[in-house]
N, C-alpha and C positions, 0 to 999 in steps of 0.2 A: 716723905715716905721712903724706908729704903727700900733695895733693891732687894734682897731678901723679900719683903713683902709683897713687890710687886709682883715678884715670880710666881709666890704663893696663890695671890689672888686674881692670876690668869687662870681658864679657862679651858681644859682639851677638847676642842671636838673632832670627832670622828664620822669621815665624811666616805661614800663609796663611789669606786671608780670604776666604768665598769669601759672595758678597750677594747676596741675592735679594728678593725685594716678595711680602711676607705680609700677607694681609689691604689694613692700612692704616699700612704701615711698611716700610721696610728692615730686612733682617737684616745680619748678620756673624756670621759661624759660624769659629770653629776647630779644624780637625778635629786637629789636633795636640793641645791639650788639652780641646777639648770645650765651650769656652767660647761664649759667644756674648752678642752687643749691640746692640743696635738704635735708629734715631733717622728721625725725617720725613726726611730726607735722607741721601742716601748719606755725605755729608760727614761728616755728626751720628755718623751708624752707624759710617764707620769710624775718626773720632777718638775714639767711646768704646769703641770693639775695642782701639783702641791703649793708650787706658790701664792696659786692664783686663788685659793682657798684660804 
C-alpha cells in the first residue's frame, strides 16, 4: 500500500482537554478516555495530552 493511501485511510480524532492547576502543576484530563497528563506549564501539559492520545 503506499504511503499516500496510508495517510488517506487514517483517521482524525478529536479528543477534549479540559486543565486545571493542582497542587504544583497543570492537569489535562480526557474525559473521553479517562486519560490524563500533566506538565509545569500548560504547554508541557498539553503536548504530553497530545501524545498520549
Amino acid at each position: 500500500m503506499s504511503s499516500l493511501k496510508q495517510a488517506q485511510d487514517k483517521k482524525t480524532q478529536i479528543f477534549t482537554a479540559i486543565l486545571h492547576w493542582e497542587e504544583d502543576v497543570y492537569v489535562a484530563q480526557c474525559p473521553e478516555v479517562g486519560t490524563a497528563s500533566q506538565g509545569e506549564t500548560i504547554e508541557e501539559a498539553i503536548a504530553l495530552f497530545a501524545r498520549s492520545n
